[in-house]
Steps between C-alpha positions, in 0.01 A plus 500: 500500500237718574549882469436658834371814364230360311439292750484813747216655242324162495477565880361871467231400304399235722515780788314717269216222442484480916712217628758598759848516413609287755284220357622555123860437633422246694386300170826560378707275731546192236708757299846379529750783495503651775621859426241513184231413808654777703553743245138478377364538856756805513351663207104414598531676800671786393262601264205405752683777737547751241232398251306870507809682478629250199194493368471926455865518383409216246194649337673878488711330256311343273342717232165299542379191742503156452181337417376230747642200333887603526501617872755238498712738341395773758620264763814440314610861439445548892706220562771634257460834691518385861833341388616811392351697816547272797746191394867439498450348155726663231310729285597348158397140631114668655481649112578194320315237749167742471532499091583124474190467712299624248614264275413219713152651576454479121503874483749546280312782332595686844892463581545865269244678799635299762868616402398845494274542785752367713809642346331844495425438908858457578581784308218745703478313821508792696277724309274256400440353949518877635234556291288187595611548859360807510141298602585406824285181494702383170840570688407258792355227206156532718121498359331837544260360803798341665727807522184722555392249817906420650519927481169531648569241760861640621595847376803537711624196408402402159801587311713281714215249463467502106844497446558162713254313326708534167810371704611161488419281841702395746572149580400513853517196733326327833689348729393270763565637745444218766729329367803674424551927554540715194812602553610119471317419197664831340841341612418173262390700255811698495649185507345428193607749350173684506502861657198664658374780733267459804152671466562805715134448694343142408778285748415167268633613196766550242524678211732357227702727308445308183214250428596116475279175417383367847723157454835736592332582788664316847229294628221630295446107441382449897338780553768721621433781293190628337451753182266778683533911458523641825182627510324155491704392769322754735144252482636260695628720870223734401258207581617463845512136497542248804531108493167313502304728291271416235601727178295556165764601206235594295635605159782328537671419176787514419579438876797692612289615767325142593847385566636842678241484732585128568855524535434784752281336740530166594188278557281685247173328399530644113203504234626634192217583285469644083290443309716428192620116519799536244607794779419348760774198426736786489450485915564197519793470332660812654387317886621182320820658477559629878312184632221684644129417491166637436166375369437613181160628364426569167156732544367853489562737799226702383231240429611174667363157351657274754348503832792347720743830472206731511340356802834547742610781720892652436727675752635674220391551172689666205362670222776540230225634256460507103563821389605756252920374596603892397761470757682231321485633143883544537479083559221444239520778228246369304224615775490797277427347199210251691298776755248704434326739675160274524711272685555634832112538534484150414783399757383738794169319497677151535725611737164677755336125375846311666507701788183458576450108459839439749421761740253237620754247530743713760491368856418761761816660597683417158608691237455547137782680272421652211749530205533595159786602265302757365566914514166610455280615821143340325673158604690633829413781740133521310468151494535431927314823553204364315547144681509700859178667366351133492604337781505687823645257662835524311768662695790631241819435721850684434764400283882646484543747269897425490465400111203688410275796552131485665240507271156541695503156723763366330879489356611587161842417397589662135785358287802760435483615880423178752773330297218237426207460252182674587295312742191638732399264830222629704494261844155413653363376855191325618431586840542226780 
């Protein structure tokens, strides 16, 4: 049986070393029990979400640093510490897991300094955080250039906006709305057994009041019911689509929104394009599932090397954009641990590159939507104004701000106030 909280610091160094944490768990589906699996993936991102703050209150205990070799055991005592910080798990069992873990490491030499450090934490908890918490960046578990650039972005809001992203996610759901009403589908779920509130703006979705696996789900099977925060549901009304149209999902994987857009409007002619090929058979199972259809591309929005998709002309086009994803760090803690601050330079130039490549492909008359689930105004507001600066004949055209504030041409909807994750769409028309 595999110990879930070595297996949890297996998984932070793999984060640390630059893979996603998503894909590290992923890996880890042949393992057997399931509530080792679960309690693992409970532990990996729970230190991902605090990791700064764990981290500081870590190394103020120890009397010197680890070298390089045993940051194993760095990882370990901050998985020893978020049990005794953030879990339900008893104290006793967090000490005695963390020092048997040691042993197991073949660190034996180490289960004396684990002991202590962590016995001498839950002794001076509160002494020990008020004084780490002092640093506002370290109490919100942010890098310095993050909280610098979310406080920069959004003074009035940040606080509300920082402390969201160390909350655990909602379970939010999609319903399909042509073909049964919400209040319905929250009747079987009830049903079920399975209690939930409707999103008090976005009218397709539910929020669950506890997160389930997808096969408990009525219907999820056919396509009922989709797994989608309520802020990605906005791409698909905020496209203004009609039946007949020719639509370019660039971007597309995973393709909640490939399949939101096609279960909204009837008689779609769908490209779905990305230009990752493992991803991209993500769309196609999640269209697989609701029995819709789209052709599938596996190319480069920014630098296309297939001429068929390249050469057309779209109705509607959306751009759900790589970016920074700082307004799902509450979703994907480990975003933290993988950005840096040479990356959104890196990412705004893709982005102008995207832009720039489909803006050729929109129709006359259509309209291209912008998105990202980013907070930062280099990849939003800045990012349209600079594409207006370009293209004169670009017409930004008005969004709701019912979630969301405006942000230059655009929409920015911040998690912890829009009850959603932070999202930015900036709508754009070609004249006639």
């Amino acid at each position: 049986m595999a110990d879930p909280r070595l297996l949890a610091v297996k998984n932070l160094l793999a984060v640390l070393d630059g893979r996603s944490l998503d894909q590290v768990l992923a890996a880890q589906s042949a393992i057997t029990d399931e509530r080792d699996r679960a309690l693992a993936a409970e532990l990996s991102y729970g230190v991902c979400r605090w990791f700064r703050r764990l981290g500081a209150i870590i190394d103020h205990l120890l009397q010197k640093p680890f070298k390089p070799r045993d940051r194993d055991l760095r990882l370990l005592l901050m998985v020893g510490a978020y049990q005794l910080l953030y879990s339900r798990v008893p104290p006793h069992a967090a000490l005695s897991t963390t020092v048997d873990g040691t042993r197991t490491l073949g660190k034996a030499w180490a289960s004396k300094l684990v002991n202590g450090v962590l016995r001498r934490l839950q002794r001076e908890q509160a002494q020990i955080t008020g004084g780490i918490d002092a640093e506002p960046a370290l109490r919100y578990a942010q890098p310095d250039w993050l909280y610098r650039a979310i406080t920069a972005a959004w003074p009035d809001q940040a606080a509300a906006v920082l402390d969201a992203l160390q909350q655990r996610p909602p379970m939010t759901l999609r319903v399909d709305l042509g073909r049964i009403t919400r209040g319905d589908y929250a009747g079987r779920l009830a049903q079920a057994g399975i209690t939930a509130r409707p999103h008090p703006v976005v009218e397709s979705a539910l929020v669950l009041d506890q997160a389930l696996a997808v096969a408990r789900l009525p219907g999820f099977d056919e396509g009922l019911v989709s797994v989608q925060d309520a802020g990605a549901q906005l791409a698909a009304p905020y496209l203004d689509l009609a039946p007949g149209q020719h639509v370019l999902d660039a971007c597309a994987a995973p393709g909640g929104k490939t399949l939101a857009m096609l279960q909204q409007s009837a008689g779609l002619t769908m490209t779905a394009l990305d230009a990752d090929p493992q991803r991209l058979a993500r769309v196609a199972e999640n269209l697989q599932r609701a029995g819709c259809h789209a052709e599938l591309i596996a190319d480069d929005a920014g630098a296309p090397a297939q001429p068929g998709w390249s050469s057309r002309r779209y109705e509607r086009i959306l751009v759900d954009a790589p970016c920074s994803a700082t307004g799902v760090m509450r979703r994907h803690p480990d975003i933290r641990l993988l950005r840096r601050p040479e990356d959104i330079d890196v990412l705004v130039r893709r982005q102008a590159a995207i832009l720039d490549r489909l803006w050729g492909l929109l129709a006359p008359g259509g309209r291209l939507l912008y998105v990202t689930c980013s907070l930062l105004p280099a990849e939003n507001a800045e990012q349209i104004a600079a594409f207006l600066a370009r293209h004169k004949d670009a017409q930004p055209l008005k969004l709701p701000t019912t979630p969301g504030r405006r942000s230059g041409e655009g929409v920015q909807l911040l998690p912890g106030i829009d009850d959603t994750d932070g999202f930015y769409y900036a709508a754009l028309g070609k004249p006639a």
